[in-house]
VEXDREN-2710 file (C-alpha; in Angstrom, 1 decimal):
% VEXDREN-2710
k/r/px/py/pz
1/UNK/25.2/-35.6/-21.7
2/UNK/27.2/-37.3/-19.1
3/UNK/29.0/-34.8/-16.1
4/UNK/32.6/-36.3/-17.4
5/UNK/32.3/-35.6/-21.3
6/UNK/30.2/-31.6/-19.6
7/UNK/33.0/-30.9/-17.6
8/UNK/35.9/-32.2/-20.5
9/UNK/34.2/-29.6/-22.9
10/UNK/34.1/-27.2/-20.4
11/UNK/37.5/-27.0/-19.3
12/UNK/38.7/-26.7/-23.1
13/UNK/36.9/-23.2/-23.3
14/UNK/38.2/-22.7/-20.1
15/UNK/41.9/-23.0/-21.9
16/UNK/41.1/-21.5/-24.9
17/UNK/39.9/-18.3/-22.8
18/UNK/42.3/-18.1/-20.1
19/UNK/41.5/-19.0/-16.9
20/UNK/44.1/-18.6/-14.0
21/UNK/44.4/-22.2/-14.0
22/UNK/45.3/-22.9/-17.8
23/UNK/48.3/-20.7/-17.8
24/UNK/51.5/-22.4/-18.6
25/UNK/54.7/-21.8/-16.4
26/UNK/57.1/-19.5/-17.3
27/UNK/61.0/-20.7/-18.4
28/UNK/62.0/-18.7/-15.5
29/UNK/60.1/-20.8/-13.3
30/UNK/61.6/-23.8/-14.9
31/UNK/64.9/-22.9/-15.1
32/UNK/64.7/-22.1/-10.9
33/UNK/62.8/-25.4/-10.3
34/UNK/66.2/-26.9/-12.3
35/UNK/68.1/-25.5/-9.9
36/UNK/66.1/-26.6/-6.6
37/UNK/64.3/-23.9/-6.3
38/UNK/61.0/-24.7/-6.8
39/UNK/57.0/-24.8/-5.3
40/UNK/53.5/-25.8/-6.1
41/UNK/50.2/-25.4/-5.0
42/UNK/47.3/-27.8/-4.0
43/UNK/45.1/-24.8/-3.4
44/UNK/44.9/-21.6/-4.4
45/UNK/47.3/-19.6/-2.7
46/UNK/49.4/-21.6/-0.2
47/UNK/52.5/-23.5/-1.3
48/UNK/53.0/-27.3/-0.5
49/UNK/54.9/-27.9/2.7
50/UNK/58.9/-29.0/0.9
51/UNK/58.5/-31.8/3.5
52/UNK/55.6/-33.3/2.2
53/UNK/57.4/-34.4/-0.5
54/UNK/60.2/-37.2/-1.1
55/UNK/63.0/-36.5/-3.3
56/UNK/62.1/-36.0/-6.5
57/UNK/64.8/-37.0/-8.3
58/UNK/63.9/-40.3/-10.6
59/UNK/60.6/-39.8/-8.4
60/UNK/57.6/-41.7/-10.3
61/UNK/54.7/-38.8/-10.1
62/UNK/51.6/-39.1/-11.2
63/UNK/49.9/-35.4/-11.4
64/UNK/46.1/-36.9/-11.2
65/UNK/43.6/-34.6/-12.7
66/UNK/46.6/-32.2/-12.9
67/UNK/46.6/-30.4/-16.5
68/UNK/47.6/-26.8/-17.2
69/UNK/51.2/-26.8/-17.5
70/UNK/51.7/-25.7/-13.8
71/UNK/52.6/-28.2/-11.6
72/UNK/53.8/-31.4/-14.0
73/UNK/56.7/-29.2/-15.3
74/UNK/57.8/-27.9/-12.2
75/UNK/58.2/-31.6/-11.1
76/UNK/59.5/-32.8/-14.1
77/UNK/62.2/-29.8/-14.0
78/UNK/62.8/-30.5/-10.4
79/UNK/64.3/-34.5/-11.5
80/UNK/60.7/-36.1/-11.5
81/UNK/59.5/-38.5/-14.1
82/UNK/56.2/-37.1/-14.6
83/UNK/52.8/-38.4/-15.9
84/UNK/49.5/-35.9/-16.1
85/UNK/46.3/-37.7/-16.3
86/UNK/43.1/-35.5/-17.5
87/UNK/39.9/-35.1/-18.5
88/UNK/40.8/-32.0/-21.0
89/UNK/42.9/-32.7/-24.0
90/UNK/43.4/-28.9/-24.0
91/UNK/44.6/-28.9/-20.7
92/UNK/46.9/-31.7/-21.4
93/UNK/48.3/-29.7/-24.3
94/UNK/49.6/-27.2/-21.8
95/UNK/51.4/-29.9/-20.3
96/UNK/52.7/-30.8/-23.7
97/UNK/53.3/-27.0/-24.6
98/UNK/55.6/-26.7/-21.9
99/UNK/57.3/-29.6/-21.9
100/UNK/58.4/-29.1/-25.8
101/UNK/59.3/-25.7/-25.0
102/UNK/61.9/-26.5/-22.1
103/UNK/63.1/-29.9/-23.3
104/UNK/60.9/-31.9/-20.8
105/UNK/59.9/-35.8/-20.2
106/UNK/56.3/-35.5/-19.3
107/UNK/53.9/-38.2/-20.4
108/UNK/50.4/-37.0/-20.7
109/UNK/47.0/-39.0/-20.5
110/UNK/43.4/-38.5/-21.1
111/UNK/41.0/-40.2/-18.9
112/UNK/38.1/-39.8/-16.1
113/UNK/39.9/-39.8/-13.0
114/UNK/37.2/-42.2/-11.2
115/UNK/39.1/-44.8/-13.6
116/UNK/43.1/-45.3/-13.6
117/UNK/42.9/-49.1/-15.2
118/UNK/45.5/-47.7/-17.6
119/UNK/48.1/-47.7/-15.0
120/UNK/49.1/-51.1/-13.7
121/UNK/48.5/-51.6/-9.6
122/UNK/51.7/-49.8/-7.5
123/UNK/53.2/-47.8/-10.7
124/UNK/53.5/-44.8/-8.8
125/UNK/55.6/-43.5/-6.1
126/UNK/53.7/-40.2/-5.5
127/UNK/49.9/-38.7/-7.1
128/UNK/49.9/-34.5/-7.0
129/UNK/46.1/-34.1/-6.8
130/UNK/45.3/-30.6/-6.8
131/UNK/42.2/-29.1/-6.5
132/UNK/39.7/-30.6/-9.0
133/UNK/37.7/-33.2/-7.9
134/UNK/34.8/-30.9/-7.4
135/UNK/34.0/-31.7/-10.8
136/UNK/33.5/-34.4/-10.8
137/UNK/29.9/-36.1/-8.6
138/UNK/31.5/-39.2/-6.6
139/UNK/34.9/-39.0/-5.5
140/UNK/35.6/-42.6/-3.3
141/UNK/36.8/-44.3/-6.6
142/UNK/39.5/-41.5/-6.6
143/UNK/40.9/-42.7/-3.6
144/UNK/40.4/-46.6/-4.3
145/UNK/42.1/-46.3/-7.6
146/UNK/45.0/-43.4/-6.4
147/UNK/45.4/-46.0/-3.6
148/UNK/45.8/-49.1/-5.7
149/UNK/48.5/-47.4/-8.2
150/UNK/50.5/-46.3/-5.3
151/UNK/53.4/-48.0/-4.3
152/UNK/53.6/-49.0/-0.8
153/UNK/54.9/-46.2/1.2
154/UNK/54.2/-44.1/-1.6
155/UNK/52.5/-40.5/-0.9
156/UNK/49.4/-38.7/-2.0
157/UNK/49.2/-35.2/-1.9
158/UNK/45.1/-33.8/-2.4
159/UNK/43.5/-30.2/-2.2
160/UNK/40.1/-29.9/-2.1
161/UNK/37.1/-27.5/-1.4
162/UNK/35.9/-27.2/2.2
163/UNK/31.9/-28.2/2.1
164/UNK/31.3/-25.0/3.8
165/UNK/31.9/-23.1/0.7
166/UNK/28.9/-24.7/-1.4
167/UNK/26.6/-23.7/1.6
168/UNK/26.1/-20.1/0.4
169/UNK/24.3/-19.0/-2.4
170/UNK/27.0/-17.4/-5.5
171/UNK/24.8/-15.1/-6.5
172/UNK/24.4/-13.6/-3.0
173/UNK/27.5/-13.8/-2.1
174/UNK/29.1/-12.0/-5.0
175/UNK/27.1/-9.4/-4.0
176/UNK/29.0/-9.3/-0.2
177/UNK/26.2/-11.2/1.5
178/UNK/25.9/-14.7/3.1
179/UNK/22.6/-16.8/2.6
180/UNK/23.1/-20.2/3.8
181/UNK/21.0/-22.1/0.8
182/UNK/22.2/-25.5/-0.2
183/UNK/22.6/-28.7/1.6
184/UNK/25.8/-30.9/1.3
185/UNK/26.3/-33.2/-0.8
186/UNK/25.6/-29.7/-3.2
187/UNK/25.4/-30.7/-6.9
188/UNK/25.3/-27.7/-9.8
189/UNK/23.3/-29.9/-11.7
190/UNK/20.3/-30.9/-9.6
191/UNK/20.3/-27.2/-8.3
192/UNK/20.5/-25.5/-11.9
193/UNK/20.7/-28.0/-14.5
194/UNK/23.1/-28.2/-17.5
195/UNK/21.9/-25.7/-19.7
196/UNK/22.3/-22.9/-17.1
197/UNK/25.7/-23.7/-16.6
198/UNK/26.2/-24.0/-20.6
199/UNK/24.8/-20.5/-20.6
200/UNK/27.3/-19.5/-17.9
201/UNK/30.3/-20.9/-19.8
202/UNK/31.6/-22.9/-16.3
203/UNK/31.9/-26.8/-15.5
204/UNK/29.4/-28.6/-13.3
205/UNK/30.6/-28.0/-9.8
206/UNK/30.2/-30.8/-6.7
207/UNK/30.4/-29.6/-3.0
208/UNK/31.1/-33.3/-1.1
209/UNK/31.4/-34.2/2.7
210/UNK/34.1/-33.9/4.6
211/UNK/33.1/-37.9/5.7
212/UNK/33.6/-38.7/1.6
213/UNK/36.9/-36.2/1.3
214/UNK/38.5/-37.7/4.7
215/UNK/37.1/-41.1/5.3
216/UNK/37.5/-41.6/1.7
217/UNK/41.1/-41.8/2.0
218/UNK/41.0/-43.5/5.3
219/UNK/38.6/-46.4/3.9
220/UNK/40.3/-46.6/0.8
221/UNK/43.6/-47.9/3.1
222/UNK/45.5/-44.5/3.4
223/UNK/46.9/-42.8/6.4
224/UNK/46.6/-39.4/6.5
225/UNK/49.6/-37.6/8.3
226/UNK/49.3/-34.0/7.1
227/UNK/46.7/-31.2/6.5
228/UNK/46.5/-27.5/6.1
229/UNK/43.9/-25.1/5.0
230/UNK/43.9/-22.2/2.4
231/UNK/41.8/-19.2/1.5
232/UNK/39.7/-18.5/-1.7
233/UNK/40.3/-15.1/-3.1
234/UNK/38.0/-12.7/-3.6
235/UNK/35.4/-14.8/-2.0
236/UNK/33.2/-12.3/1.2
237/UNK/33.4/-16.2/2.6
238/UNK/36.9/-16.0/3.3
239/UNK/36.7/-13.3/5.6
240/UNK/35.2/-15.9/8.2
241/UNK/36.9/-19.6/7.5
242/UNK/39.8/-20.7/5.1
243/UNK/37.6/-22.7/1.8
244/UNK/40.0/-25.0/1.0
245/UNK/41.6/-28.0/2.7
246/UNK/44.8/-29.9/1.4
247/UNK/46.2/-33.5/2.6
248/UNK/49.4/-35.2/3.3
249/UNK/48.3/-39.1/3.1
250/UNK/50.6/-42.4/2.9
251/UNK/49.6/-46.2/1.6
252/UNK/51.1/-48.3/4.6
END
C-alpha cells in the first residue's frame, strides 16, 4: 500500500475516534471570529502572529493539508474565501460539518498535497499549512506546487516538526527518558514497517531536515520573513528545546 492512500485511511479512524485534531470549532468560536476576534494555530499550542496575516476579507486562502474543521472556518468566518485541500475525506467532512452548521462558504478538496494540478498557477493569495507534512515522505513538491499557486506577493504560512524530535526513541521517551536512536531523514516505515503501525492505529510518520523544511522553501523561490518555535505537550523532550517550528514566507 502506498504511504498517501496508509496515511488517508489512517486519519479517518483518527476522526471517527477523536483525536485533538479532528474536533470541529465551536459556534462560539465562530461567532467571535465574525466579529474580529479570532486565532489559529500552526503548531500546537502557540497562536499565529495577527501580523502574519493580510486582511482577510475577500482573502483567497487555501488551508493546504488543513482538514478538521479548525482553522478553514475560523478564516472563512473572519471574511476569507476558503478552500481546504486533504488527504482524509473524513477530515474534510469536518470542514463541511461546520460550514453547514454556521452558514459558511468553504470549498473542500481531496487530494495528495505533493500534487495541486487542480488549482490553476497563482489562484491563491495565501496557503495555511499547519502541521502535517510529516506524513507524508518528501516534502520539496509541497513547496514547488504551494509556490506555483501563489499569487505574487502572496503569503505562506507552514508549521512543522523540528528534526530533533524524531531523534529519540517513543517508547523511551514515554517512559521520561531520552535515547538518541534514529537518524534524520527518520521514516516510521523503514524503522517499523506498516503493519506495526496498523497495529498501533497511527499514520506513518516522517522526521525531514531542516535543509528540506527551510531550503525547500527558499529553492522553491520563497522568501522566508518570519519564524517562531512551539512546544509539544506532554512530550519529557520539551523540557529541553521547543519541537515545533512555524514560518512566515512570501513569493516575490
Amino acid at each position: 500500500m502506498d504511504i498517501r492512500s496508509f496515511n488517508r485511511e489512517a486519519w479517518d479512524r483518527q476522526a471517527q475516534s477523536g483525536n485533538r485534531w479532528t474536533l470541529p470549532v465551536s459556534p462560539d468560536v465562530i461567532a467571535r471570529a465574525r466579529a474580529g476576534d479570532w486565532s489559529v494555530l500552526l503548531t500546537e499550542n502557540k497562536p499565529v502572529p495577527r501580523d502574519w496575516f493580510p486582511t482577510m476579507t475577500g482573502l483567497e486562502l487555501l488551508g493546504l493539508a488543513c482538514g478538521g474543521g479548525q482553522q478553514g472556518p475560523i478564516f472563512a468566518a473572519a471574511g476569507a474565501q476558503v478552500t481546504i485541500f486533504d488527504n482524509s475525506p473524513a477530515q474534510l467532512a469536518r470542514d463541511r460539518e461546520v460550514a453547514g452548521r454556521d452558514s459558511l462558504n468553504i470549498q473542500t478538496v481531496e487530494g495528495d498535497m505533493r500534487d495541486l494540478s487542480v488549482f490553476a498557477d497563482e489562484s491563491f493569495d495565501l496557503i495555511f499549512h499547519p502541521v502535517s507534512n510529516l506524513f507524508i515522505h518528501e516534502i520539496r513538491p509541497v513547496w514547488r506546487e504551494a509556490y506555483r499557486v501563489l499569487k505574487k506577493g502572496g503569503t505562506l504560512l507552514a508549521g512543522f516538526m523540528s528534526p530533533v524530535f524524531y531523534l529519540f526513541d517513543w517508547e523511551d521517551m514515554e517512559q521520561g527518558i531520552l535515547t538518541a536512536k534514529h537518524k534524520i531523514p527518520f521514516s516510521d516505515v523503514e524503522t517499523y514497517g506498516l503493519e506495526r503501525l496498523r497495529q498501533e492505529d497511527r499514520p506513518a510518520e516522517f522526521g525531514h531536515s531542516l535543509t528540506d523544511q527551510l531550503s525547500g522553501q527558499m529553492d522553491a523561490g520563497f522568501v522566508i520573513t518570519g519564524m517562531y518555535e512551539d512546544f509539544h505537550s506532554q512530550v519529557k523532550l520539551s523540557e529541553f528545546i521547543p519541537t515545533y517550528l512555524a514560518t512566515r514566507a512570501i513569493k516575490p
